[in-house]
Wavefront OBJ file of the C-alpha trace (Angstrom):
o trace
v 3.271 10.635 -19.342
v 3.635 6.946 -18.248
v 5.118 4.649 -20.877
v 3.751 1.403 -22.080
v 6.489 -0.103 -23.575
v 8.722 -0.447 -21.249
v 9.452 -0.807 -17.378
v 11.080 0.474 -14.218
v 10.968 -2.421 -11.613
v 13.466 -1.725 -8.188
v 13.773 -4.487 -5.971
v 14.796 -2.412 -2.126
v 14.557 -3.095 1.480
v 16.510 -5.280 3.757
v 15.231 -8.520 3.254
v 17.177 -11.402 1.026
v 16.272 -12.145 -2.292
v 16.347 -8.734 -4.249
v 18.929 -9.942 -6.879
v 17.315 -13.206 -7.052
v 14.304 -11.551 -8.327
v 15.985 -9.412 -10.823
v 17.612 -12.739 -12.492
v 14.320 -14.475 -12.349
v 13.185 -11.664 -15.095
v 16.693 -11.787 -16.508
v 16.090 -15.777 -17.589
v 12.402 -14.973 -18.506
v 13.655 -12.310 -21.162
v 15.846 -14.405 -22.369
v 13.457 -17.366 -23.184
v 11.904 -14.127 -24.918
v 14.518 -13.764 -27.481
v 15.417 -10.295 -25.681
v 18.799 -8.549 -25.511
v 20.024 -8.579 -21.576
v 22.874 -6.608 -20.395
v 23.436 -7.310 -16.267
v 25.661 -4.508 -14.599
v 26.898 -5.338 -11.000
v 28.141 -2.471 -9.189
v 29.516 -3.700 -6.403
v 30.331 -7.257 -6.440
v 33.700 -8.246 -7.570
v 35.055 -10.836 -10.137
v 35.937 -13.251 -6.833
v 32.133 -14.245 -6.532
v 31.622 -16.782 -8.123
v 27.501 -16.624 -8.527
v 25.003 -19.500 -10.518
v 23.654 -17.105 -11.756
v 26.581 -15.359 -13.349
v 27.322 -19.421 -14.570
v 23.651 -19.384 -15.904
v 24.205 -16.035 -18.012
v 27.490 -16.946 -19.174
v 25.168 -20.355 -20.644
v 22.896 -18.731 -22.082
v 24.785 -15.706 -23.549
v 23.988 -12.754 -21.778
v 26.259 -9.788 -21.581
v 27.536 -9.555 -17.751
v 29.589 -6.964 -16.416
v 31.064 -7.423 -12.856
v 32.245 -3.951 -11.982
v 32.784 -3.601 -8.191
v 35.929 -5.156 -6.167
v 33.483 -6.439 -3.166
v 31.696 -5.533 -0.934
v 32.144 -1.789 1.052
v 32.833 -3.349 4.442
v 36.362 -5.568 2.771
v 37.429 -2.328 0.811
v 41.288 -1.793 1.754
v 40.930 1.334 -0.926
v 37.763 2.766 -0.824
v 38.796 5.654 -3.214
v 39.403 3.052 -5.699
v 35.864 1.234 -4.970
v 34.358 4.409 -5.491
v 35.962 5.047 -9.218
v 34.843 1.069 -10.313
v 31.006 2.596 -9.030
v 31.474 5.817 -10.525
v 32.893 3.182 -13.858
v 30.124 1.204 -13.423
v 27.023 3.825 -13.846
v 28.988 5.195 -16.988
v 28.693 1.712 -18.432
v 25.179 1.698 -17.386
v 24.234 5.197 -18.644
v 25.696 4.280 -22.303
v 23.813 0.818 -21.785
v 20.401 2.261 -21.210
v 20.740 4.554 -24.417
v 21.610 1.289 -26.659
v 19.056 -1.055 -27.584
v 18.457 -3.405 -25.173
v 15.274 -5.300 -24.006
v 16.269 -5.710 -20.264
v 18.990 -4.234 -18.318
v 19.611 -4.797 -14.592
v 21.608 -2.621 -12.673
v 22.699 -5.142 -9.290
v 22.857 -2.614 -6.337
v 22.615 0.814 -8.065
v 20.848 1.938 -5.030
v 24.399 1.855 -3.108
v 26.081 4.088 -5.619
v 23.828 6.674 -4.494
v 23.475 5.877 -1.034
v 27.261 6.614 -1.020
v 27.004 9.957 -2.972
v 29.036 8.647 -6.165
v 26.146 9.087 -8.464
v 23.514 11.986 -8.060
v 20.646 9.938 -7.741
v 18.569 12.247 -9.810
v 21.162 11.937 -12.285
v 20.264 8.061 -12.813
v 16.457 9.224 -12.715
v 17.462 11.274 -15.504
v 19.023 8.187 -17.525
v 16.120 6.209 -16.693
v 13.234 8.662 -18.122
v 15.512 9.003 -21.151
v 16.600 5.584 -22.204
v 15.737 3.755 -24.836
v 11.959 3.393 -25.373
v 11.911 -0.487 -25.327
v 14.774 -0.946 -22.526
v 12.926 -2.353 -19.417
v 15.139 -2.132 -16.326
v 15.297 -4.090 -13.127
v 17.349 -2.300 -10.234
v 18.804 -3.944 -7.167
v 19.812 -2.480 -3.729
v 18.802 -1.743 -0.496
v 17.871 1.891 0.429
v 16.798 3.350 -3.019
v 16.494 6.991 -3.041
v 13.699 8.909 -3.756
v 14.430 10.382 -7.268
v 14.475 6.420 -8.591
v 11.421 5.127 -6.742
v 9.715 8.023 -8.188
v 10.847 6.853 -11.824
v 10.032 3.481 -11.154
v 6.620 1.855 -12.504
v 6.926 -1.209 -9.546
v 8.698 -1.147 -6.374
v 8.956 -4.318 -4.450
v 10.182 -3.975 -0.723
v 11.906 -7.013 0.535
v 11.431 -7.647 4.209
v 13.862 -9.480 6.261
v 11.364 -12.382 8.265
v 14.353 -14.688 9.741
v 17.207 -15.405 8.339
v 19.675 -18.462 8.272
v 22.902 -16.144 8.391
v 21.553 -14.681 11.774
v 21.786 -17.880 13.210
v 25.667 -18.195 12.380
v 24.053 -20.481 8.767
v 26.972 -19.237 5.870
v 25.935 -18.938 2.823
v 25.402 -21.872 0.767
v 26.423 -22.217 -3.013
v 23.232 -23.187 -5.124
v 20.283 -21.456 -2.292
v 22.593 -18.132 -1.964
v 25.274 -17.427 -4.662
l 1 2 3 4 5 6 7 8 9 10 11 12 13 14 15 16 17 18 19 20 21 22 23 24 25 26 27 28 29 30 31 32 33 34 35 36 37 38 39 40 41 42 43 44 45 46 47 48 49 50 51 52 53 54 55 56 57 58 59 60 61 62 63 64 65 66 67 68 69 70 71 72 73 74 75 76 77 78 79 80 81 82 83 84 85 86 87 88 89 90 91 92 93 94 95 96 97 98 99 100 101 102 103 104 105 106 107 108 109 110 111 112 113 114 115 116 117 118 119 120 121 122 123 124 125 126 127 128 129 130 131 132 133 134 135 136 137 138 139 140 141 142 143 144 145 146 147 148 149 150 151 152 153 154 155 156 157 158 159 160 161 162 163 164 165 166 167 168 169 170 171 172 173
C-alpha cells in the first residue's frame, strides 16, 4: 500500500544539480514550519557550502558526516566507518519525527557495499509516517528506487568543469 502522507523523492544520474534540488525542498519545508534534519554522507566539514550557511540561518539541523570525497581518501577504512556512522544517524533520524529528511549521497554508501541497500529500503518503508525524504547520489540501487514515490534522473548536457571552468562559490557550493 502506497502512502499519502508522506514521500520518497531520489534525485540520481550523472548530471549536476541533484543536491541542489534536494535543498530547494529543504528551504520550501522550512517556510512550512516543518522539522528538517540534512545528513551528508560524504562531504566533509572543509566544504564550506551556501547552502550549509543558509541552514545554519534558518535553523535546520545539519550533519556533515563524511571526510571528502572517495577519490582524496588517504584512509579509506576510516571513510567507510564515518558512512557506515552516517546511515546509523540516518536510520535513528527517520524513526523520529521529522517532516523532511535528506540523506546527501546515500546512494554511494551502497554503491560501495557499506550499507545493504535493502537495508535502507527497509528504514525507508518503516519510518515515521509523516517523514518525507529527499535522497541524493548518483547510481541509486534498485531496492531504493523501488521504495521511492519520484525518481528524478539528472542528465549531464555540458558542463563548465569539462571545459577546465572550477567551481564557483555562490552557482556551485
Amino acid at each position: 500500500m502506497q502512502r499519502v502522507d508522506s514521500r520518497v523523492i531520489i534525485n540520481t544520474g550523472d548530471g549536476k544539480g541533484k543536491s541542489s534540488a534536494a535543498f530547494g525542498i529543504m528551504t520550501r519545508a522550512w517556510a512550512r514550519d516543518w522539522k528538517v534534519v540534512v545528513i551528508q554522507f560524504i562531504k566533509g566539514g572543509k566544504y564550506k557550502t551556501g547552502e550549509r550557511k543558509l541552514a545554519d540561518h534558518l535553523g535546520i539541523e545539519w550533519h556533515t558526516m563524511g571526510d571528502g570525497f572517495t577519490w582524496e581518501s588517504t584512509d579509506i577504512e576510516k571513510t567507510k566507518e564515518l558512512g557506515i556512522t552516517a546511515w546509523g544517524t540516518a536510520a535513528s533520524k527517520l524513526k523520529a519525527e521529522y517532516n523532511l529528511v535528506i540523506l546527501d549521497e546515500l546512494t554511494y554508501i551502497c554503491k560501495f557495499g557499506w550499507v545493504d541497500a535493502e537495508e535502507v529500503a527497509t528504514a525507508l518503508r518503516q519510518r515515521s509516517p509523516k517523514t518525507n525524504v529527499v535522497i541524493t547520489g548518483r547510481n541509486a540501487p534498485q531496492p531504493l528506487l523501488d521504495v521511492a514515490d519520484t525518481v528524478t534522473e539528472m542528465k549531464k548536457i555540458k558542463h563548465a568543469f569539462d571545459q577546465g571552468i572550477s567551481a564557483m562559490k555562490g552557482i556551485e557550493f
